[in-house]
C-alpha positions as CSV (number, residue, x, y, z in Angstrom):
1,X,-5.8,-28.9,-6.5
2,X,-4.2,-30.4,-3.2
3,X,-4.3,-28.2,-0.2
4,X,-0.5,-27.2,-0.6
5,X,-1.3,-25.7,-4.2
6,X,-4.4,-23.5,-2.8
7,X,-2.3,-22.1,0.2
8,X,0.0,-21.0,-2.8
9,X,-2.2,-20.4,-5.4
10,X,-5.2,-19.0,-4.0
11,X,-3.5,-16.0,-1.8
12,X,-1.4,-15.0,-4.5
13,X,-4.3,-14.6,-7.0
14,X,-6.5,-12.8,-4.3
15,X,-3.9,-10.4,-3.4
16,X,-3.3,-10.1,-7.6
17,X,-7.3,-9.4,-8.1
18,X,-7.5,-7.0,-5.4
19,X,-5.2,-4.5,-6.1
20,X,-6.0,-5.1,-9.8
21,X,-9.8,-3.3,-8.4
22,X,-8.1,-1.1,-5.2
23,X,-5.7,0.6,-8.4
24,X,-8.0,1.2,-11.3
25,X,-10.0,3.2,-9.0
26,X,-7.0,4.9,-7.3
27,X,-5.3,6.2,-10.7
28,X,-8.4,7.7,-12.0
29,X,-10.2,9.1,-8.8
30,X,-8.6,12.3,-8.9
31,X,-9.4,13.4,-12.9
32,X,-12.9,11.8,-12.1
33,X,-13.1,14.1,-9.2
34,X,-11.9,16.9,-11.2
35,X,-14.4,15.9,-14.2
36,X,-17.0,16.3,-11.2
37,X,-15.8,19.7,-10.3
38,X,-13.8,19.1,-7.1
39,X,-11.0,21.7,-6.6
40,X,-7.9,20.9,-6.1
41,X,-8.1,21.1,-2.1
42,X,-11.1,18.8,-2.3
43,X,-9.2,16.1,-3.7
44,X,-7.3,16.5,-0.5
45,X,-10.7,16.0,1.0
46,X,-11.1,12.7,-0.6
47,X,-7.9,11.0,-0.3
48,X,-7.7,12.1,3.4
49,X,-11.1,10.2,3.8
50,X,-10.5,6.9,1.8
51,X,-7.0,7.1,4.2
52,X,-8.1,7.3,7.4
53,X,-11.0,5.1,7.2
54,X,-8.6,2.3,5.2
55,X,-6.2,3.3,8.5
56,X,-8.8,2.3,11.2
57,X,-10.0,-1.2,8.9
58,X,-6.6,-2.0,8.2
59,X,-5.5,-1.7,12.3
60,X,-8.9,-3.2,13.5
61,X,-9.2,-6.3,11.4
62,X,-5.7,-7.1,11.3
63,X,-6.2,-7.1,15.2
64,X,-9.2,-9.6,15.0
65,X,-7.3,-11.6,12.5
66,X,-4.7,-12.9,15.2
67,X,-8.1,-13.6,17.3
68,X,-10.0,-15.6,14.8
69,X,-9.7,-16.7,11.7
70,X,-7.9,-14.9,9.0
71,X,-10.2,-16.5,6.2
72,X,-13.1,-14.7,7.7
73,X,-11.6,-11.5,7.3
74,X,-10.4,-11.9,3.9
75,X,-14.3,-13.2,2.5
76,X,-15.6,-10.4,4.3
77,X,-13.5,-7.7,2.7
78,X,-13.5,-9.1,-0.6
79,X,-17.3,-9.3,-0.8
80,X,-18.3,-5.6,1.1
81,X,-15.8,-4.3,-1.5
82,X,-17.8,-5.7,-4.6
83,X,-20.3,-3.6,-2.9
84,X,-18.5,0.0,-2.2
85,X,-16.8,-0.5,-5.4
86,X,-19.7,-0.6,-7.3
87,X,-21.1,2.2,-5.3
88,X,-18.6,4.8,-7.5
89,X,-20.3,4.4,-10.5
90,X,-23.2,6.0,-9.5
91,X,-21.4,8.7,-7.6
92,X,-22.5,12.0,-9.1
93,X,-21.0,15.2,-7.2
94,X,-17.6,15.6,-5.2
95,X,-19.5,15.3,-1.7
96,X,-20.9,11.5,-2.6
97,X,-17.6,10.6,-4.0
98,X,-15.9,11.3,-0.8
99,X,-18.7,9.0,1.1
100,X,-17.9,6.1,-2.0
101,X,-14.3,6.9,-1.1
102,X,-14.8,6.5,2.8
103,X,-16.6,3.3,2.3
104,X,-14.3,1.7,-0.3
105,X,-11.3,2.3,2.3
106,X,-13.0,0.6,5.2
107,X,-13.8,-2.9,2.9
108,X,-10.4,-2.9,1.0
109,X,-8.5,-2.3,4.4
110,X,-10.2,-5.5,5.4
111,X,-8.4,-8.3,4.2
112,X,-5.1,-7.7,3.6
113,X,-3.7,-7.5,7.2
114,X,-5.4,-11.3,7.6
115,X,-3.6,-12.3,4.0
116,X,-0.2,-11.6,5.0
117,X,-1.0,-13.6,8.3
118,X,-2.4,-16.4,6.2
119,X,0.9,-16.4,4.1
120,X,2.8,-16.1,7.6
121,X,1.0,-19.2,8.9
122,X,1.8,-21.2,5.6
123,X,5.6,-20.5,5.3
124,X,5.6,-19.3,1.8
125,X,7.7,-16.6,1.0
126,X,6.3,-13.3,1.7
127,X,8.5,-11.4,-0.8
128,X,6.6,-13.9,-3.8
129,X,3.3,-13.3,-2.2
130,X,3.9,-9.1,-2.2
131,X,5.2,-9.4,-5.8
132,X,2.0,-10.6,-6.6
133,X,0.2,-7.5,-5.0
134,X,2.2,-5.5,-7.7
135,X,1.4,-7.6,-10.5
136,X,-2.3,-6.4,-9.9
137,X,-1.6,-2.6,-9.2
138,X,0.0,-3.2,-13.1
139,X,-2.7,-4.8,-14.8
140,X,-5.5,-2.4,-12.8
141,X,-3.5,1.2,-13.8
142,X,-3.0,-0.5,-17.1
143,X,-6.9,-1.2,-17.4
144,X,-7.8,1.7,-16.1
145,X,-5.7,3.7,-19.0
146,X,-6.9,1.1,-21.3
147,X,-10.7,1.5,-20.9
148,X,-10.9,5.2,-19.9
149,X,-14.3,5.8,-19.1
150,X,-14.8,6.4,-15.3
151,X,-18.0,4.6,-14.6
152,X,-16.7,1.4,-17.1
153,X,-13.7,1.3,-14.8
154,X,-15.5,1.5,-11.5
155,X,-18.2,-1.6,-12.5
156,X,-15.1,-3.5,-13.7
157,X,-13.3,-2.7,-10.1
158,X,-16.4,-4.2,-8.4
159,X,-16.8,-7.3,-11.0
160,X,-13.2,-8.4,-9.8
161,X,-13.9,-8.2,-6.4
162,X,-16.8,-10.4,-6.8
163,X,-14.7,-12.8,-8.4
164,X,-12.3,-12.8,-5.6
165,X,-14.9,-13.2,-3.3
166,X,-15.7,-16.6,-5.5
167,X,-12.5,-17.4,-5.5
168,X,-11.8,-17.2,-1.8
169,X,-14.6,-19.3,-1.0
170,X,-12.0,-22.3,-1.6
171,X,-9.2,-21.2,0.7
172,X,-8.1,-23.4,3.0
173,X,-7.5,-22.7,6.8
174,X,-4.5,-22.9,8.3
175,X,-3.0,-24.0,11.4
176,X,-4.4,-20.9,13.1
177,X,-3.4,-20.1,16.7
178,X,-5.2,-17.1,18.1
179,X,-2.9,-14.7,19.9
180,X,-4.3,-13.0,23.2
181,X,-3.6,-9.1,22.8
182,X,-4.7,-5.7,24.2
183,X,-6.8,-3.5,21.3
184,X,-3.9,-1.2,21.6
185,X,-0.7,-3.2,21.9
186,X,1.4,-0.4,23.0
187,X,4.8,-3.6,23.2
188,X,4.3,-3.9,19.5
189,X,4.3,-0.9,18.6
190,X,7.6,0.4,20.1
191,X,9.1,-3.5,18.7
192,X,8.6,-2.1,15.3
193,X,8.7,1.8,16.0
194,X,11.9,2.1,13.2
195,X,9.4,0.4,10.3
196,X,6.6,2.1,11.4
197,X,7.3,5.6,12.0
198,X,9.8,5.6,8.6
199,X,7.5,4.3,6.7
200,X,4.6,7.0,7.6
201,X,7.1,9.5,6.9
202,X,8.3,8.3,3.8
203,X,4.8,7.7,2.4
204,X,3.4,10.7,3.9
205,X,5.3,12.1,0.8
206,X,4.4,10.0,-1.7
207,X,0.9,10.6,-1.0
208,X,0.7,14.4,-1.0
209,X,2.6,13.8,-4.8
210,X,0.2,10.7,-5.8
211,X,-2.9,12.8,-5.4
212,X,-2.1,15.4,-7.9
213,X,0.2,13.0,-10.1
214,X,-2.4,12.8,-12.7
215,X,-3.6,16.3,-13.0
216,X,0.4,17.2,-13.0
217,X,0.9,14.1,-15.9
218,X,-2.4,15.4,-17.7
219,X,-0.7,18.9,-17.5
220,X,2.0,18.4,-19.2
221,X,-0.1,16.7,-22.1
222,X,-0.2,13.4,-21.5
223,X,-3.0,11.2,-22.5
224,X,-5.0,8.8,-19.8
225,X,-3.6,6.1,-21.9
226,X,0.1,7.2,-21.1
227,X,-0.5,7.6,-17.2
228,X,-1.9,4.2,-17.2
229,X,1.6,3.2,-18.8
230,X,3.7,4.7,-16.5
231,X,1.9,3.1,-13.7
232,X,2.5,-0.1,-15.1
233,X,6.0,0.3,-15.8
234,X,6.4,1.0,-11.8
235,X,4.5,-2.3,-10.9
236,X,5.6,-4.3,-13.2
237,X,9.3,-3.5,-12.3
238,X,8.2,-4.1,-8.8
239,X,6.3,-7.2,-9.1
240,X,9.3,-8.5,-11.3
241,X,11.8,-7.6,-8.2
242,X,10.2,-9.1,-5.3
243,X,10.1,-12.3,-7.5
244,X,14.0,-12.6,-5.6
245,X,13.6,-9.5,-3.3
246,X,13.7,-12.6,-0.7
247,X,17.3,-13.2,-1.3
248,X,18.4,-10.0,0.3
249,X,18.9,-9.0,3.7
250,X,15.4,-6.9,5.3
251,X,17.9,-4.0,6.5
252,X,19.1,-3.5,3.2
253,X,16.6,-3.7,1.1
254,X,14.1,-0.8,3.5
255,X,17.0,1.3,3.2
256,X,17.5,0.7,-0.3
257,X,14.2,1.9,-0.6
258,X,14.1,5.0,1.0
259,X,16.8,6.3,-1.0
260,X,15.4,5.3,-4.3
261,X,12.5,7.0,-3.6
262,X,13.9,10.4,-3.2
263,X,16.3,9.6,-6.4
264,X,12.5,9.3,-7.9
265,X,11.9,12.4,-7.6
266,X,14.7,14.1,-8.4
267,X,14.6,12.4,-11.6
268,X,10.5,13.3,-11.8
269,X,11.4,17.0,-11.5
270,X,14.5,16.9,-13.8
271,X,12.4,15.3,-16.1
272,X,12.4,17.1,-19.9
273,X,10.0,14.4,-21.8
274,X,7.6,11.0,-21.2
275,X,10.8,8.9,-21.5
276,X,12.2,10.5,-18.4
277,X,9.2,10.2,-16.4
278,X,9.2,6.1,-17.7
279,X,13.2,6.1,-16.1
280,X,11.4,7.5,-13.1
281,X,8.6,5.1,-12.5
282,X,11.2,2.3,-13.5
283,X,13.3,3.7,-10.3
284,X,10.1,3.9,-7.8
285,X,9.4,0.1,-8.9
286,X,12.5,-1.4,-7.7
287,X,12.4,1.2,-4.9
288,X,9.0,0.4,-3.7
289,X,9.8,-3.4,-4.4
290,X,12.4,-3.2,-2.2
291,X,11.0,-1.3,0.4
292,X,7.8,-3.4,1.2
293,X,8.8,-6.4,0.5
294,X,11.4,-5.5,3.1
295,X,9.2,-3.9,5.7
296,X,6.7,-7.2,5.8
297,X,9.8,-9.8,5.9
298,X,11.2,-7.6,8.6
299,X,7.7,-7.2,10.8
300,X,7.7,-10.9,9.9
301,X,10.6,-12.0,11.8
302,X,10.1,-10.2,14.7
303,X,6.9,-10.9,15.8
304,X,4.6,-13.4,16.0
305,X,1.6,-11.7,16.0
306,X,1.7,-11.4,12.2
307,X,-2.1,-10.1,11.8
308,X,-1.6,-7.5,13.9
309,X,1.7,-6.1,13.1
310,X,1.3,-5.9,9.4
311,X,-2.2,-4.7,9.9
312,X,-0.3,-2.0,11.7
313,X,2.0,-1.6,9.1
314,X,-1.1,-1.1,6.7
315,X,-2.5,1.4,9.1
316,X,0.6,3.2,8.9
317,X,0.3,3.5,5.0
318,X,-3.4,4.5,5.4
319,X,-2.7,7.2,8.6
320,X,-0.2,8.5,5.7
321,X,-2.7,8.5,3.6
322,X,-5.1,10.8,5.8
323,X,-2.1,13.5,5.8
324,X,-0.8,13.4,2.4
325,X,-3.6,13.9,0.2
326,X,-4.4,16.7,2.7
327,X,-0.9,18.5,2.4
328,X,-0.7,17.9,-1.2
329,X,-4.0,19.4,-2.4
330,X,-2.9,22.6,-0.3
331,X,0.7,22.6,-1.9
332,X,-0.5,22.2,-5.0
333,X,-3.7,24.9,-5.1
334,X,-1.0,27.5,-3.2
335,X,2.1,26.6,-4.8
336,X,1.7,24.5,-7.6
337,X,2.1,21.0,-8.7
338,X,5.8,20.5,-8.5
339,X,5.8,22.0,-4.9
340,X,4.7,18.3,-3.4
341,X,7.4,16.8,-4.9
342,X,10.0,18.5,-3.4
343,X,8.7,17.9,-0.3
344,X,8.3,13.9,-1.1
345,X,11.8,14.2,-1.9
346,X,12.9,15.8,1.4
347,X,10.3,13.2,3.5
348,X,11.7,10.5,1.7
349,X,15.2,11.5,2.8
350,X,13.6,12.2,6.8
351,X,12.2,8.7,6.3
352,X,16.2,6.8,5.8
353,X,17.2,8.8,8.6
354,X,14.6,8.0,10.8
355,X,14.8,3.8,9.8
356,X,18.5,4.0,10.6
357,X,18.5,6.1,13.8
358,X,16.3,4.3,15.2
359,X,17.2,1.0,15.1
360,X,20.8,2.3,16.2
361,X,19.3,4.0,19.3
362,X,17.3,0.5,19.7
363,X,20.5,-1.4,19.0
364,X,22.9,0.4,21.8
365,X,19.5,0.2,24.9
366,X,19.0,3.6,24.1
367,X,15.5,3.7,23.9
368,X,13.4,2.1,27.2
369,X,11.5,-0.6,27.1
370,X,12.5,-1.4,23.2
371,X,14.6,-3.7,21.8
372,X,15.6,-5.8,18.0
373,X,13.7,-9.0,19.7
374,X,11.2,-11.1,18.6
375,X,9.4,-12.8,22.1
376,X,13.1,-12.4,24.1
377,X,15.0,-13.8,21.6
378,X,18.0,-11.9,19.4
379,X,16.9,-12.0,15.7
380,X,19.5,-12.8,13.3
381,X,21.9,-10.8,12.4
382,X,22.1,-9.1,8.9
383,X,18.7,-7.4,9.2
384,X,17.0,-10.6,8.8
């Protein structure tokens, strides 16, 4: 395999395996934390956890990717996460599963930051590489559905990470150039303020509805089986997507998804029977497709810094993460289940507003010190 083929290959099966392990964890976490006897504010607990500490990996290493190498950072992640993977087979009460859950979001928000730099530095499409990312959250919901025993699905998680670790071993490096940056550079930050901030908002949302998804699902008499289904149907619509999401302009396609994800919701509450909720997850694929693959093409072309400012991108994922799971297990436990999706539906909503009235403020000098350029220069027009 020439070195062309591995920068391809290799990144694009990484990113598959991972998610593959990050997902069959993620789907079943919260009826295995409910099998342990967490309440429902507890699962809170546990998905505020596995957020922030994924937040402060995500933002650190994506950081020190832009200083050293990125293949470093993507060996180290993938081989402490066949390690705190593994760990959540053993777990036995609620309390260790939310110190499995901590250390599982500080190793998986490792390497992805420095993978999206490594596809940066190579020129491939970043829209292929992300579809690829879904194609794994498919296959690891469907597993997870498919095997449905908690501890099989946890030592499978940490198996695949092993063998990405083997695999990563034969990665190429690129032609790296380090970037000299402040630990907090505030520049970047306000650059991509309009990504950023929308994007916490919008999955803020999501995550308060994601952490009680399955109990809700399991409620209305649906097997573990099913769930996995539905997963799959949302990533595989995504990973089939971003297969040409790179043909569309970056503006569009964020916006685009913003407003499919709140027609996801409306549809999930509408919802009479399992092929309604199917329609649903088939809308939050192309929605979600559209909407990262957008975000990381957009980051992409406006900075240079590409470690950084997607690992900041990932942190924004992950802070929305700490908040979420938080806000949902409280909706839920006072309210009920379908009380976090209306307010999904309402962030998502916030979310659109905020991408658009941002950039506009940014567009007419509105906002000091923050402009649509990438190191001085206009970007192009069109959003891309």
């Amino acid at each position: 395999m020439n070195r062309g083929v591995k920068e391809m290959a290799i990144p694009r099966t990484l990113g598959m395996l991972g998610n593959v392990s990050i997902s069959m964890s993620w789907m079943i976490i919260p009826l295995f934390a409910a099998a342990l006897g967490a309440y429902t504010m507890m699962l809170g607990v546990i998905g505020m956890v596995y957020g922030l500490t994924y937040f402060a990996s995500s933002y650190l290493f994506g950081y020190l990717s832009d200083l050293h190498s990125r293949r470093r950072y993507i060996q180290t992640g993938f081989l402490l996460s066949s390690a705190t993977f593994l760990i959540q087979a053993f777990v036995t009460t609620p309390m260790l599963l939310l110190v499995s859950r901590g250390l599982c979001g500080f190793t998986a928000g490792m390497y992805l930051p420095a993978m999206i730099a490594y596809v940066s530095d190579t020129h491939r499409p970043l829209g292929r590489f992300a579809s690829f990312l879904s194609l794994g959250w498919a296959l690891g919901t469907f597993l997870a559905g498919v095997i449905a025993v908690f501890q099989s699905a946890f030592l499978v998680s940490a198996l695949i990470f092993t063998v990405g670790f083997g695999i990563s071993l034969f990665l190429p490096e690129t032609d790296f150039k380090a970037q000299k940056l402040p630990l907090f550079p505030v520049n970047l930050m306000k650059r991509n303020m309009e990504v950023y901030l929308s994007y916490f908002i919008r999955h803020t949302g999501a995550q308060t509805v994601w952490i009680i998804f399955p109990l809700y699902l399991t409620a209305r008499g649906i097997s573990i089986y099913h769930i996995g289904v539905l997963y799959t149907v949302n990533t595989l619509t995504q990973f089939a997507f971003m297969q040409f999401s790179d043909r569309f302009g970056t503006v569009e396609l964020i916006i685009t998804g913003y407003l499919g994800t709140a027609t996801t919701f409306v549809v999930i509450l509408l919802s009479r029977n399992y092929t309604d909720l199917l329609a649903s997850q088939l809308i939050l694929g192309l929605s979600w497709g559209a909407l990262y693959s957008g975000s990381v093409r957009y980051i992409a072309e406006r900075n240079v810094e590409i470690g950084t400012t997607s690992g900041m991108l990932q942190s924004a994922i992950s802070l929305s993460g700490v908040l979420g799971p938080m806000l949902g297990g409280a909706l839920a436990q006072r309210y009920g289940y379908t009380a976090p999706i209306y307010f999904a539906l309402v962030a998502a909503l916030v979310a659109a507003f905020t991408f658009i009235a941002v950039r506009s403020l940014k567009g007419l000098g509105l906002c000091e010190g923050i402009s649509l350029e990438k190191d001085g220069n206009p970007t192009e027009s069109g959003g891309r």
